[in-house]
C-alpha distance (Angstrom), angle and dihedral (degrees) to the residues before:
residue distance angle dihedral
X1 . . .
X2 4.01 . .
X3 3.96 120.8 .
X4 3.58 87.7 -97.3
X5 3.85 95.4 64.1
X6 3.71 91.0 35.5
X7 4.24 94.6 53.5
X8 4.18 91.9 36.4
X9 4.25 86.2 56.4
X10 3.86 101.6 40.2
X11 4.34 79.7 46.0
X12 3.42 90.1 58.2
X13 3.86 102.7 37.6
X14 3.96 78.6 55.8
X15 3.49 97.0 44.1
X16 4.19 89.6 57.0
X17 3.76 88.5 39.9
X18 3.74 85.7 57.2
X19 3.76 92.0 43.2
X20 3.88 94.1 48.0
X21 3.90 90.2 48.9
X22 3.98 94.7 52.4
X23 3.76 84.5 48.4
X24 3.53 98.0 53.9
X25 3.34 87.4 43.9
X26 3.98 97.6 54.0
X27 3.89 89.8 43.8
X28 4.00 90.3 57.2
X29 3.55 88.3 52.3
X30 3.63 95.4 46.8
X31 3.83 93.5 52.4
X32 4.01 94.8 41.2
X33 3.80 80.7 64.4
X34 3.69 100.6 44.6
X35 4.01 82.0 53.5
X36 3.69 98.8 49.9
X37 3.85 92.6 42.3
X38 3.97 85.9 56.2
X39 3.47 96.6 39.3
X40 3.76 95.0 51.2
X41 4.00 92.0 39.2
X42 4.18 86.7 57.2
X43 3.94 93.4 47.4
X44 3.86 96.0 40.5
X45 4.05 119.6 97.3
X46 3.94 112.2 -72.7
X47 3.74 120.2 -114.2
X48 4.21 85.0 -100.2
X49 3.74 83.5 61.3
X50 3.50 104.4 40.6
X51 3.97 85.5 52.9
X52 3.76 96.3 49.8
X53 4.26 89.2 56.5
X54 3.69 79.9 78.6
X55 4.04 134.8 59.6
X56 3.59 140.7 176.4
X57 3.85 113.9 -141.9
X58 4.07 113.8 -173.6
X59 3.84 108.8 -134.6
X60 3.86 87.1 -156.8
X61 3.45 95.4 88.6
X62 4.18 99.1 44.7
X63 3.91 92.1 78.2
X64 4.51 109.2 -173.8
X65 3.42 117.0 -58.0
X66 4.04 97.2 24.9
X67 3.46 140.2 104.2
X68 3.44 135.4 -141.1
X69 3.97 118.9 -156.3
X70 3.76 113.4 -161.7
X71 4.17 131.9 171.8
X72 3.91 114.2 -115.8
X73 3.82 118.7 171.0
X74 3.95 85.4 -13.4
X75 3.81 98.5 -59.0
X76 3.51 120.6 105.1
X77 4.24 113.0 -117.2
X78 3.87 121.5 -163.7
X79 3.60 120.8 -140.9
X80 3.80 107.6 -156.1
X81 3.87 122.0 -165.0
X82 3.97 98.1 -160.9
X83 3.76 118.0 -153.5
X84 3.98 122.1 -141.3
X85 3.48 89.4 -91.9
X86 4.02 93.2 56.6
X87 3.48 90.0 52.0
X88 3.61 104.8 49.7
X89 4.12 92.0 44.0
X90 4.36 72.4 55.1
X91 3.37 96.6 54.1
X92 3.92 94.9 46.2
X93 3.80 93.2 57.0
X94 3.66 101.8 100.3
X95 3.62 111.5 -129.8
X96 3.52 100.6 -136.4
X97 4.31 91.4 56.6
X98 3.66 87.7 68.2
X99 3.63 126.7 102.5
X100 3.78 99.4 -128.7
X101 3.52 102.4 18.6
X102 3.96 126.3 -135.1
X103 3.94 133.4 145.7
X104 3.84 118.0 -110.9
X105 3.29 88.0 -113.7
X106 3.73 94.6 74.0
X107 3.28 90.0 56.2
X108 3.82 110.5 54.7
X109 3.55 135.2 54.1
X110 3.85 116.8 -105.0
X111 4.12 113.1 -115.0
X112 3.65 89.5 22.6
X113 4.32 100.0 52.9
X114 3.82 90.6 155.8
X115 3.72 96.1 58.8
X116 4.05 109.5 79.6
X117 4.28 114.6 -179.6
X118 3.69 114.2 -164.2
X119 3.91 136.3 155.1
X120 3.73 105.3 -101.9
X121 3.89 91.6 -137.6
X122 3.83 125.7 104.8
X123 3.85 107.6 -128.2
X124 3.45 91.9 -148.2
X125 3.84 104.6 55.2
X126 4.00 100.7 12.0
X127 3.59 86.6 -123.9
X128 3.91 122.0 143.9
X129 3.73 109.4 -111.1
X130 3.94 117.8 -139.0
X131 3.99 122.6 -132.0
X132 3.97 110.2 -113.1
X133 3.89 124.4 -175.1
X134 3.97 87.0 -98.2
X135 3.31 105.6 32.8
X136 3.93 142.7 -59.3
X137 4.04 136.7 -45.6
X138 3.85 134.3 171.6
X139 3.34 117.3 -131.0
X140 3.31 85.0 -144.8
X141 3.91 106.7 76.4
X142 3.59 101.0 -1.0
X143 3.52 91.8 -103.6
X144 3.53 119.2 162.2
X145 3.70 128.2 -146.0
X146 4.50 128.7 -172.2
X147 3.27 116.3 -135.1
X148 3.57 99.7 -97.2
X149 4.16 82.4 62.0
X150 3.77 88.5 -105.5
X151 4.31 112.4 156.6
X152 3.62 100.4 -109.8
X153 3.98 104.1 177.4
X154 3.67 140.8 17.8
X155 3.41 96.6 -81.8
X156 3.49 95.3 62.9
X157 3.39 107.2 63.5
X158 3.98 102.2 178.8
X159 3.75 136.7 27.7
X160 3.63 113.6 -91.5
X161 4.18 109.1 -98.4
X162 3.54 122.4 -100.0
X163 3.93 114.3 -144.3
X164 3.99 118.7 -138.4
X165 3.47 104.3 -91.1
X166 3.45 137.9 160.0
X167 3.96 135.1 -166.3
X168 4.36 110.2 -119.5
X169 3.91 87.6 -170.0
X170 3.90 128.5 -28.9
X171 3.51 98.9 -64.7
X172 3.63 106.9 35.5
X173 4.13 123.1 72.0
X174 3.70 115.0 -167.2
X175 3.63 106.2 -148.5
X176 4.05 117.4 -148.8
């Protein structure tokens, strides 16, 4: 065998060892991901879970001036029907008096302004706020709450939360 031979077969014995190596390499890769996609399908939510991150409330039943409390994701979320009155003592709040300042607008839904949605927990104590004729307070720590959610007083540091929602219709909210 001349050096020619000799170099052209060790090239090619390299060339498949390279080949083999990158496909090893490739096919650990590819089954590391089959794993983790399995792994992570198994210890994800079930389909009973996933389903119950979402709930249909009926506004039919929340006539003005009521409130609907409901249980989403294990906290408990009021569904307010404001009357005219409601909104107009809303809309003469001045934004700037409250503690964390927002618009009304950011917190209702336009085409439906009268209907506010918020989690009926205080973020600062974890306490379940109660409904009032004007707006919301925990009994908790005395903090006191519009009826848009809004922080009104020292005690209530932040705006109550408002959970994804989304109208299906005008009398149906979708929660989640």
């Amino acid at each position: 065998m001349d050096e020619a031979e000799i170099a052209h077969d060790h090239g090619g014995k390299a060339a498949t060892m390279k080949f083999s190596t990158i496909l090893m390499v490739a096919m650990a890769a590819v089954a590391t991901g089959a794993l983790a996609y399995i792994f992570g399908a198994a210890l994800g939510p079930d389909q009973n879970a996933r389903a119950e991150t979402h709930i249909a409330v009926e506004l039919g039943s929340v006539k003005p001036g009521e409130t609907d409390v409901v249980t989403w994701r294990d906290n408990p979320v009021i569904i307010r029907h404001l009357t005219k009155q409601q909104m107009n003592q809303l809309r003469a709040i001045p934004t700037r008096s409250l503690r964390q300042p927002v618009s009304l607008a950011t917190r209702i839904t336009p085409g439906l302004p009268n209907v506010i949605v918020v989690v009926a927990v205080d973020p600062a104590s974890g306490c379940e706020v109660v409904a009032t004729p004007d707006g919301f307070d925990d009994p908790c720590n005395g903090a006191r709450y519009d009826a848009a959610g809004r922080a009104l007083n020292a005690a209530a540091a932040r705006n109550l939360k408002i959970p994804p929602y989304r109208f299906a219709d005008r009398n149906t909210i979708i929660l989640g």
